[in-house]
C-alpha positions in Angstrom: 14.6 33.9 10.5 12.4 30.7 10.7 10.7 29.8 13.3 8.6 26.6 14.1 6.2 25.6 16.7 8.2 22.9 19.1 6.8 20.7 21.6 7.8 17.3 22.4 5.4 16.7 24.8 2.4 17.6 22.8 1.4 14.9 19.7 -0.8 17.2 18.3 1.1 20.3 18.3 4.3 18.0 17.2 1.9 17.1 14.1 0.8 20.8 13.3 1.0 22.5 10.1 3.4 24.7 11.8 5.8 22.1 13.2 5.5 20.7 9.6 6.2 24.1 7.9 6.7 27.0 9.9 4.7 29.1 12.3 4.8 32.3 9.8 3.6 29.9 6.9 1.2 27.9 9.2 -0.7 31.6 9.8 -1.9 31.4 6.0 -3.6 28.6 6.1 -3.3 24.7 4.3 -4.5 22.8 1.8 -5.9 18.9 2.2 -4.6 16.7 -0.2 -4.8 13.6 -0.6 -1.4 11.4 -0.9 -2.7 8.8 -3.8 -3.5 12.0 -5.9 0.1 13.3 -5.3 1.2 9.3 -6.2 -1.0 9.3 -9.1 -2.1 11.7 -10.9 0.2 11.4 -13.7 -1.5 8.4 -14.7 -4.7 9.9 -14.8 -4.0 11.5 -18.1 -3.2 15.4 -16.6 -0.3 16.9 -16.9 1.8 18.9 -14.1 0.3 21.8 -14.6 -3.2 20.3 -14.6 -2.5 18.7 -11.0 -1.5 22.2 -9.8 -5.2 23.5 -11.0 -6.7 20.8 -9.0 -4.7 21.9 -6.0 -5.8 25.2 -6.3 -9.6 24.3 -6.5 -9.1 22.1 -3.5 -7.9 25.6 -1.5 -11.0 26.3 -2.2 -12.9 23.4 -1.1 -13.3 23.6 2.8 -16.8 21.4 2.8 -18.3 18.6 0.5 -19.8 21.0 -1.9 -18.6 21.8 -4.9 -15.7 24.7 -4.7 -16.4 27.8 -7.1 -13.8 30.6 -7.6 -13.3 32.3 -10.7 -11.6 31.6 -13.5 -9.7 35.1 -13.2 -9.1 34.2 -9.3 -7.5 30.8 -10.5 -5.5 32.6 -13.3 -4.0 35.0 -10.9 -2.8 32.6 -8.6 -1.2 30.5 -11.2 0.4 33.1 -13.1 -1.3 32.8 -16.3 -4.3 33.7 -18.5 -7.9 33.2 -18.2 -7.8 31.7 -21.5 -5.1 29.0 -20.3 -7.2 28.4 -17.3 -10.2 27.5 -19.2 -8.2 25.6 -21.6 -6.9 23.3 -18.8 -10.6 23.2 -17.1 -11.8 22.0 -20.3 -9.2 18.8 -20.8 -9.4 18.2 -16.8 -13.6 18.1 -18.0 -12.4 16.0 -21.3 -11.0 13.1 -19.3 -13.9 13.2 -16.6 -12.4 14.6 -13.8 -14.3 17.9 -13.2 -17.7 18.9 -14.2 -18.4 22.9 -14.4 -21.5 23.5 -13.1 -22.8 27.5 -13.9 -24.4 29.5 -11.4 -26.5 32.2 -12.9 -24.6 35.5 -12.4 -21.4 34.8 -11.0 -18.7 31.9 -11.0 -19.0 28.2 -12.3 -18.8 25.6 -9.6 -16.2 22.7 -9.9 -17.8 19.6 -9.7 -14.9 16.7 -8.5 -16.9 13.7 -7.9 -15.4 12.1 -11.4 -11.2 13.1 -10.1 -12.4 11.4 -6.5 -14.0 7.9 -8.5 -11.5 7.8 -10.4 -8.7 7.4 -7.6 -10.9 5.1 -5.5 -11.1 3.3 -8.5 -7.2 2.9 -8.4 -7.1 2.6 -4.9 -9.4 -0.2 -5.0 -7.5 -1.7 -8.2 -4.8 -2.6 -6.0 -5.6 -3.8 -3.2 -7.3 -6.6 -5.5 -4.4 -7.2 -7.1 -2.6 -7.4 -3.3 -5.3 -9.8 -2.0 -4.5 -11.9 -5.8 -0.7 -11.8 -4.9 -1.2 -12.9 -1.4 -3.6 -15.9 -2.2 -1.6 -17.3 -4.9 1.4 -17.0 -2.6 -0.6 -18.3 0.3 -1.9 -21.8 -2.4 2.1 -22.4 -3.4 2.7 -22.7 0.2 -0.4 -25.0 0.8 0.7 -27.1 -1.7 4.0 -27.2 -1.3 3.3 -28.5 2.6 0.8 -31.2 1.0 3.7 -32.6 -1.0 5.8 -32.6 2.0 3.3 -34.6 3.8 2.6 -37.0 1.0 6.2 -37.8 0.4 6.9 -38.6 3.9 3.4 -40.6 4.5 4.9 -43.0 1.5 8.3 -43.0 2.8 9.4 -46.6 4.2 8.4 -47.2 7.9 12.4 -46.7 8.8 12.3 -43.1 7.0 9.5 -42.0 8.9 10.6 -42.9 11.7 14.1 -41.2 11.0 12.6 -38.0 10.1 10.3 -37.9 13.0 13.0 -38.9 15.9 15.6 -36.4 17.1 19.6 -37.0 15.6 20.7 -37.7 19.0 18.3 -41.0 19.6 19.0 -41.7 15.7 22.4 -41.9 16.3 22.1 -43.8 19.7 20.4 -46.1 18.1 21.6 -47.3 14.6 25.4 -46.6 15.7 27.7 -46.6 13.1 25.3 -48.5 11.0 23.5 -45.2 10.0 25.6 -44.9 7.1 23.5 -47.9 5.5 20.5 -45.6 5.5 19.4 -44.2 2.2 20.6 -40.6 1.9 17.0 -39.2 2.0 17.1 -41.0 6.1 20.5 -39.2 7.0 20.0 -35.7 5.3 16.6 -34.8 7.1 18.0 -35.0 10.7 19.4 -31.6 10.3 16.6 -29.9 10.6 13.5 -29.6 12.5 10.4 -31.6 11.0 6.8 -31.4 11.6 5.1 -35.3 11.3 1.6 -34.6 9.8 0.2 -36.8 11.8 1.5 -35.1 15.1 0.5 -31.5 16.2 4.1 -31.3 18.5 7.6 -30.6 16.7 10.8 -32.7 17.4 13.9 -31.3 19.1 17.1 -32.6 20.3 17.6 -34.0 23.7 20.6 -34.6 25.4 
């Protein structure tokens, strides 16, 4: 039978491991991981079985030092040898993303100072690239209001004065002689424009 910890009226029992998982599961503990290592580790040159290692040593990490269980702890965990265990400790060390560090008469530390550069390094990576996207999109639409404004500040004095003067007075004043205006007079009245000389938008009035 599961059976999970519930309480609406609580956030922070509503966010527990156990209202995640279960209250049964929640008993033996949890493992920190961060979500761009889930999102990325794939590209940092590891495979599956790799990224599962790295999940195990970060059990093992509960403060900023360096975790250190043994190789034969790791092996048993994962189902596997000590000889694969090294094996994959040695290309996770290959493509700089843990360091083992020996301690004189019992297990190596697990330095992961290169793993954590390396996704800040990504992390920063694209928010660049998001700050690029967002200022080239924000200079198309700078410029493309500049050509507004210089197209209508060469526009013939009637023009400007069609495109900044609601339909209704347009059409009260020119009558049926409207239809002699250029089309670039008549298609602007159906929408709203900004003058660039005035700070105040034009509506229709009845």
């Amino acid at each position: 039978m599961v059976t999970r910890a519930r309480n609406k009226k609580d956030p922070e029992q509503s966010q527990s491991v156990a209202a995640r998982w279960t209250d049964i599961l929640a008993e033996r503990g949890f493992t920190p991981i961060a979500n761009v290592f889930m999102e990325k580790y794939s590209s940092l040159e590891i495979t599956p079985t790799e990224a599962m290692l790295i999940c195990h040593l970060m059990s093992f990490k509960w403060t900023e030092d360096a975790p250190y269980p043994s190789v034969p702890r790791l092996a048993k965990l994962m189902r596997c040898s000590d000889r694969y265990v090294r094996k994959m400790c040695q290309n996770l060390e290959s493509v700089g993303l843990i360091k083992r560090i020996g301690r004189e008469g019992t297990s190596n530390a697990f330095d992961l100072s290169g793993l954590f550069t390396k996704l800040e390094a990504i992390v920063i990576a694209e928010k660049l690239e998001a700050a690029r996207k967002s200022q080239k999109k924000d200079q198309a639409a700078a410029k493309k209001r500049k050509t507004m404004e210089v197209e209508t500040l060469s526009a013939p004095m009637d023009v400007q004065w069609a495109l900044q003067t609601p339909q209704v007075e347009v059409t009260r004043q020119l009558g049926a002689t409207h239809t002699q205006l250029p089309q670039l007079v008549v298609q602007p009245l159906r929408r709203t424009v900004r003058h660039p000389l005035q700070s105040m938008e034009t509506g229709v009035e009845e």
